[in-house]
N, C-alpha and C positions, 0 to 999 in steps of 0.2 A: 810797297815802296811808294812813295812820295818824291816826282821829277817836276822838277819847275826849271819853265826852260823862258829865258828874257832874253832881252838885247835889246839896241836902239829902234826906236821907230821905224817902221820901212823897212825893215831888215827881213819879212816874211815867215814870222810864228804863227801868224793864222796858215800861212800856205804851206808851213812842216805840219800845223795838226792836221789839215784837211785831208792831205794825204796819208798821215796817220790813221785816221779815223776811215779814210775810204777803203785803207787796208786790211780793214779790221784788227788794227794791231790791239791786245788783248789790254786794254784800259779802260778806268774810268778819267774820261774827260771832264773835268770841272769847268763848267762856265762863270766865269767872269759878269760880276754884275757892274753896271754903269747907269750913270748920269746923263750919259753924252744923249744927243739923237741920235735915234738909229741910222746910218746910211742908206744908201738905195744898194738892192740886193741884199739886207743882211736880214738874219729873220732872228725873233726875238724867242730867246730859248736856244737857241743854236750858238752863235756868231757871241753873243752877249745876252744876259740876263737884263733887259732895260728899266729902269722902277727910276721912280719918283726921289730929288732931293730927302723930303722931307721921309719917307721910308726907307732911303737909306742912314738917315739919321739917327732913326729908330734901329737899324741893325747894327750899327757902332754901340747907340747908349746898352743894346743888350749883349753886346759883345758876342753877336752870330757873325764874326768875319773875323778868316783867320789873319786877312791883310786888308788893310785899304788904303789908300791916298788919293790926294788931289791932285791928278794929273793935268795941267792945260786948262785948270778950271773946271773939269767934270770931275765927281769920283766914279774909283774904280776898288773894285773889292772882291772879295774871293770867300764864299758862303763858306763853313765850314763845316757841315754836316753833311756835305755832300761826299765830302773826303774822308769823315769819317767811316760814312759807310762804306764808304771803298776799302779802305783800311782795314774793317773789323771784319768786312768779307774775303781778305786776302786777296784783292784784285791792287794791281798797281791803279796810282789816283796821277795824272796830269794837271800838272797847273799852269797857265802863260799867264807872265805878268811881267807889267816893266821893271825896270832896276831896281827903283824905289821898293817894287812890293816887293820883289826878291829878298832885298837885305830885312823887310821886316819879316817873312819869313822864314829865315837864315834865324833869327834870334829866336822865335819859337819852335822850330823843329828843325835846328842844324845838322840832325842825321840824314836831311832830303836829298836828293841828288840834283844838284844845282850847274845848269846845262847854260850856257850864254851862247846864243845866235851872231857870228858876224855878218858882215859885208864882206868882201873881195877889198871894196878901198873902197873910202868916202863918197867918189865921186859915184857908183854903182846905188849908193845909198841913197844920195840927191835925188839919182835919178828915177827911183824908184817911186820917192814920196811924193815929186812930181808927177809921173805917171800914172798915181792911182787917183788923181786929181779930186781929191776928199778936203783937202786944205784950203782955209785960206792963207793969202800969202803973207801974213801975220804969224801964221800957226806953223807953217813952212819953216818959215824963218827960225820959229823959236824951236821947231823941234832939231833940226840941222843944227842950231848952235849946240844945243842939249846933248845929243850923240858924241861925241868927244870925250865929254865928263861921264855919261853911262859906259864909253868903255873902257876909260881906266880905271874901271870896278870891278875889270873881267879877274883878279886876282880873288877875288871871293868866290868865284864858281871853282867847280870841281871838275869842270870839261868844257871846251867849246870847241863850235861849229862852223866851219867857213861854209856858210848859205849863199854860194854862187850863183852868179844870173845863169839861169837854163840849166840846172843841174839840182833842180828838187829833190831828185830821187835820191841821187848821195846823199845829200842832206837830213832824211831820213833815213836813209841807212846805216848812218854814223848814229843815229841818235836810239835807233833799235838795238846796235852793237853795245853802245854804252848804257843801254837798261838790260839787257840780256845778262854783260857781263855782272853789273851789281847784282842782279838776280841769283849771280852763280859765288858768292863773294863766301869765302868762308865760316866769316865774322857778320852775318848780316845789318843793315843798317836797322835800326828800332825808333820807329816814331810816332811819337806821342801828342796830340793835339786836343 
């Protein structure tokens, strides 16, 4: 199975998979490749797959990415082969990506199980992007405007998540509960990339 789980900026998908992953919950995590600089703390391979404009240019024109966009002026993209192999091993394949990649997702392999992160309420969300003080207040600005229009997009996911301040661990519990349940689905989902 194939979970792509997004939401607004700030909203804490890297800190659902990290706890994810520290659980050993039985997936393959896809990493996300980008454009951006790396931040301080993130390691490359991990956090994001980091490469060069000009070679991810080259993974568009060869058409190795199952999603990309131009987020904020970096791109961001999503390898495909890495999901396939997850897939053809029978291992569940994770993928985070913003709205954008989502809905491009959604159109190539609509049987995914498409998971949307919220906030508690906007102002939890400010305060977040704020706090993790990686912005500038350019980028602040435009991503806080942006959140509003990513979530009234929550009607194309198939489940969402209220990711409350200090309460990770439900957050990931819900999100166990609903890959457990499709796991358990009669009718399985079948997807093809």
């Amino acid at each position: 199975m194939l979970a792509v789980i997004s939401g607004p900026s700030g909203v804490g998908k890297d800190a659902v998979l990290g706890l994810l992953r520290s659980k050993a919950f039985p997936a393959a995590f896809i990493t996300t490749m980008t454009t951006r600089a790396k931040r301080a703390g993130e390691t490359d391979g991990v956090d994001y797959i980091f490469i060069s404009k000009d070679k991810f240019q080259t993974l568009i024109e060869r058409r190795e990415l199952l999603e990309w966009a131009n987020v904020y002026g970096n791109y961001y993209g999503v390898p495909k082969e890495p999901v396939r192999q997850a897939l053809r091993a029978g291992r569940n394949a994770i993928v985070k990506v913003d709205v954008q990649g989502a809905a491009s997702i959604k159109k190539i392999a609509p049987e995914a199980v498409f998971i949307f992160l919220l906030p508690s309420c906007f102002e939890e969300l400010s305060a977040r992007l704020e706090k993790r003080l990686t912005e500038s207040p350019e980028t602040l600005k435009r991503r806080l405007a942006t959140a509003p229009e990513e979530i009234e997009q929550i009607g194309e996911f198939d489940y969402f998540v209220i990711n409350r301040e200090g309460e990770l661990d439900r957050s990931v519990a819900e999100i166990e509960a609903i890959i457990t349940a499709e796991k358990c689905r009669v009718k399985p989902r079948r997807i093809e990339i």
